[in-house]
VEXFI-834376 format. One record per residue (C-alpha): residue number from 1; x, y, z. Coordinates in steps of 0.25 Angstrom, whole numbers, plus 5000, padded with zeros to 4 digits. Layout:
<atoms>
k: NUM&X: X&Y: Y&Z: Z
...
</atoms>
This chain:
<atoms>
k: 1&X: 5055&Y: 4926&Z: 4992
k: 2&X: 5060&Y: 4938&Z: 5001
k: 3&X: 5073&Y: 4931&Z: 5005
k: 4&X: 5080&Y: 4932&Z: 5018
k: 5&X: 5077&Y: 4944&Z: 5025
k: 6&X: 5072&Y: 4951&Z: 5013
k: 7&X: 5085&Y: 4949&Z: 5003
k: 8&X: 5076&Y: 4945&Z: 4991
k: 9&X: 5067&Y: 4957&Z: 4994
k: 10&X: 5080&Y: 4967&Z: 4996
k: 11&X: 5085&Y: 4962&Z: 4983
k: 12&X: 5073&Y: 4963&Z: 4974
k: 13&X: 5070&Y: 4978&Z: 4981
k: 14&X: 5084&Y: 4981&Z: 4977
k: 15&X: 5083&Y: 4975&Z: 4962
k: 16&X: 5070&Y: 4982&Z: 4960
k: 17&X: 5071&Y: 4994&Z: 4966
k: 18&X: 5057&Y: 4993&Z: 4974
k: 19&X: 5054&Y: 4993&Z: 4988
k: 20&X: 5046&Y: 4978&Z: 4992
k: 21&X: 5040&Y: 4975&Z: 5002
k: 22&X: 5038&Y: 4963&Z: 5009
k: 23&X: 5023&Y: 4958&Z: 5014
k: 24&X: 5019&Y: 4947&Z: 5021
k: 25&X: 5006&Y: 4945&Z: 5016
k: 26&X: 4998&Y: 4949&Z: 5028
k: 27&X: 5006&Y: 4962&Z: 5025
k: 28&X: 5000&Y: 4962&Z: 5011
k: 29&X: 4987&Y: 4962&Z: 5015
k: 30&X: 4987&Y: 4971&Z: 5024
k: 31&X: 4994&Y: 4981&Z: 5014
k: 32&X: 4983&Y: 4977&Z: 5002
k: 33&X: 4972&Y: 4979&Z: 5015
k: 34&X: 4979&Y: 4992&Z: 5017
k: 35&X: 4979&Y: 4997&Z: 5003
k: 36&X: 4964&Y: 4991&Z: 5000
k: 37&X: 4959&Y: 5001&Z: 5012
k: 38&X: 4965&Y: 5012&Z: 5006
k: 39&X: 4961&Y: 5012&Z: 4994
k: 40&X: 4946&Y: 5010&Z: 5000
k: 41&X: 4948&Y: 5022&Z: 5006
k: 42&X: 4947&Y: 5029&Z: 4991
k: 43&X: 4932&Y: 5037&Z: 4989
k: 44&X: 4925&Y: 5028&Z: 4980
k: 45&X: 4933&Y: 5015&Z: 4982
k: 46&X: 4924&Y: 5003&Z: 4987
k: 47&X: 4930&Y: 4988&Z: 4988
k: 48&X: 4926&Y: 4985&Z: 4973
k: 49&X: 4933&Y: 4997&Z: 4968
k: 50&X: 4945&Y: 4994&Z: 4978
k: 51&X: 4945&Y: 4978&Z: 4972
k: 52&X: 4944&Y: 4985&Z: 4958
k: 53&X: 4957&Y: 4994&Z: 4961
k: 54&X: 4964&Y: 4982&Z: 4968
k: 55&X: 4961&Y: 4972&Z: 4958
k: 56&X: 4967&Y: 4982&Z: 4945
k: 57&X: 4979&Y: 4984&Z: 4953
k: 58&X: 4978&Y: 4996&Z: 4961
k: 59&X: 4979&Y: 4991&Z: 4976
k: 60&X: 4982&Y: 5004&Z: 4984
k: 61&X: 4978&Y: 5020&Z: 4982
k: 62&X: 4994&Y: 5022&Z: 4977
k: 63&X: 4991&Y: 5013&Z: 4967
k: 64&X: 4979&Y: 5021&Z: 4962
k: 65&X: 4986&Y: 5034&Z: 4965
k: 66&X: 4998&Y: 5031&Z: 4954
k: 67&X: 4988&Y: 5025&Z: 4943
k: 68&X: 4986&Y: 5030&Z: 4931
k: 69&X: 4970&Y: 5033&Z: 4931
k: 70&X: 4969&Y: 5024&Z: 4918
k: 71&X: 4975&Y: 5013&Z: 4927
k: 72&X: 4962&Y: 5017&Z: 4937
k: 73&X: 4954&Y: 5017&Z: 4925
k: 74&X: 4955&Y: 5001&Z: 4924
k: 75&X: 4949&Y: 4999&Z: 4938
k: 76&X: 4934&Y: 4996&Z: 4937
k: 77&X: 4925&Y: 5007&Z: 4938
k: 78&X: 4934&Y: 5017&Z: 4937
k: 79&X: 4933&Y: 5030&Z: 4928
k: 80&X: 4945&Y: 5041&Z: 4925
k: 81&X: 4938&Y: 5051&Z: 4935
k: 82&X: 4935&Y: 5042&Z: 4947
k: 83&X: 4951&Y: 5034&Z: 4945
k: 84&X: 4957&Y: 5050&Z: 4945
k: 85&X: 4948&Y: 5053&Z: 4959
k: 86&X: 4951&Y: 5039&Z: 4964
k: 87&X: 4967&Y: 5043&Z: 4963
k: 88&X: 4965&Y: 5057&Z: 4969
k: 89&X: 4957&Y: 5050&Z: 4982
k: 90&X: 4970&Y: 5039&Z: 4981
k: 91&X: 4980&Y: 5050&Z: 4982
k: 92&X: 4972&Y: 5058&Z: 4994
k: 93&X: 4971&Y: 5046&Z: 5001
k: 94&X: 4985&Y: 5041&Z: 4998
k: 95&X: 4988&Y: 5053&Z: 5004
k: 96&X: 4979&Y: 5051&Z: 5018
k: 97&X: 4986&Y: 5039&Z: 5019
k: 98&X: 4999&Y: 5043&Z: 5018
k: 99&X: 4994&Y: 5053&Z: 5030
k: 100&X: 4988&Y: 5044&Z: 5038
k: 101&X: 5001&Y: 5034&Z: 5037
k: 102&X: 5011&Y: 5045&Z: 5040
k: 103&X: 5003&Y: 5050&Z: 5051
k: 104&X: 5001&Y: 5035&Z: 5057
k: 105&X: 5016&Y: 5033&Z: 5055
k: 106&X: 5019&Y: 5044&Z: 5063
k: 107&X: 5008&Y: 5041&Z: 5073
k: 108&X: 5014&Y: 5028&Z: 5076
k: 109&X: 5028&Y: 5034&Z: 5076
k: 110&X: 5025&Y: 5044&Z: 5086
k: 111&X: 5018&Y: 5032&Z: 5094
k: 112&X: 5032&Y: 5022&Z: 5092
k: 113&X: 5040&Y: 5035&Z: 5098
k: 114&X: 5031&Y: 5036&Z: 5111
k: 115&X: 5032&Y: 5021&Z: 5113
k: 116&X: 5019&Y: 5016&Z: 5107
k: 117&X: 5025&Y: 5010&Z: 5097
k: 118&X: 5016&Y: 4999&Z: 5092
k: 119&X: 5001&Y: 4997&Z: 5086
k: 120&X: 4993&Y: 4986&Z: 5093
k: 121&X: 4998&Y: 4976&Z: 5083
k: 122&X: 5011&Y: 4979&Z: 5083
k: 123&X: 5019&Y: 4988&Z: 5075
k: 124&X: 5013&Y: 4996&Z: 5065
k: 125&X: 5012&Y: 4992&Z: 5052
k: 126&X: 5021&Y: 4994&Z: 5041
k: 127&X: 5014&Y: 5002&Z: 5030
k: 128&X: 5021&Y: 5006&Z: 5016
k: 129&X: 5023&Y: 5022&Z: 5017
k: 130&X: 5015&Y: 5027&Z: 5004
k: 131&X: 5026&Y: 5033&Z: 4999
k: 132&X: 5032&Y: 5019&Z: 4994
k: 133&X: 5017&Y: 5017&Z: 4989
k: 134&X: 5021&Y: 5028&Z: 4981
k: 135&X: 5032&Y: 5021&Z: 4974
k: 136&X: 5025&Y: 5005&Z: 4971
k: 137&X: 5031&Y: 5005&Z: 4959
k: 138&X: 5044&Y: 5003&Z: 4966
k: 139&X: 5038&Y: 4995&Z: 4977
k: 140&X: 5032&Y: 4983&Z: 4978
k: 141&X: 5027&Y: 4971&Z: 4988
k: 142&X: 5033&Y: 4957&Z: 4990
k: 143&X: 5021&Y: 4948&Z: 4997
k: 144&X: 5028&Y: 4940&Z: 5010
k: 145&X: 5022&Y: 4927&Z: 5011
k: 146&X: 5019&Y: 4925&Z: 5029
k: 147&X: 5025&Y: 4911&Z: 5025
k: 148&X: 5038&Y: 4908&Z: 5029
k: 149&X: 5049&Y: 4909&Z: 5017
k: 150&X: 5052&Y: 4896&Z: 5013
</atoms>
């Protein structure tokens, strides 16, 4: 349970040290979309291989970026050279990423000062900077049910 306004979530942030972020799950989804697109955007990655990754824990590029190539190594269909050029093409394209979120951010910044402001749907979303990525093992995810607390 999260608590009213967020006191359970504050307190177990404080005990633990981590940063938690709270997703309905419509947000969730969105976010695994998000992370499954980019990891499709890899050379060589297909759906399969995607599903593969996915299902032996490696949900994201940073995920596969901070893995040791042994871990790779346990995906199907995986060998030592293609895991160590899968996390060379992970760490380029973490890095267009990055890029391309900085230079949206400041697109949409430069649009909120000039009075546009918002996207057709309403505000923009609300995106984890990479940098916290960069630091899961001190972060994690709380799923939000869209039902009302009880």
């Amino acid at each position: 349970a999260i608590g009213k306004r967020g006191q359970n979530v504050r307190l177990a942030a404080k005990l633990t040290g981590w940063h938690i972020d709270v997703l309905t799950e419509s947000q969730l989804q969105e976010e695994r979309r998000r992370m499954r697109e980019h990891m499709m955007r890899l050379p060589g990655m297909t759906p399969d291989l995607c599903d593969r990754f996915q299902l032996s824990g490696f949900v994201s590029i940073y995920d596969i970026i901070e893995a040791d190539i042994e871990d790779l190594l346990a995906v199907r269909g995986m060998d030592e050279e293609s895991a160590a050029e899968l996390q060379r093409a992970a760490e380029e394209l973490a890095a267009r990423i990055e890029a391309e979120e900085l230079e949206a951010a400041e697109a949409e910044e430069s649009g909120e000062s000039s009075g546009e402001g918002e996207t057709e749907s309403g505000a923009g979303a609300e995106e984890t900077p990479p940098a916290e990525a960069e630091n899961e093992e001190k972060s994690g995810t709380i799923e939000e049910s869209d039902e009302p607390e009880e």
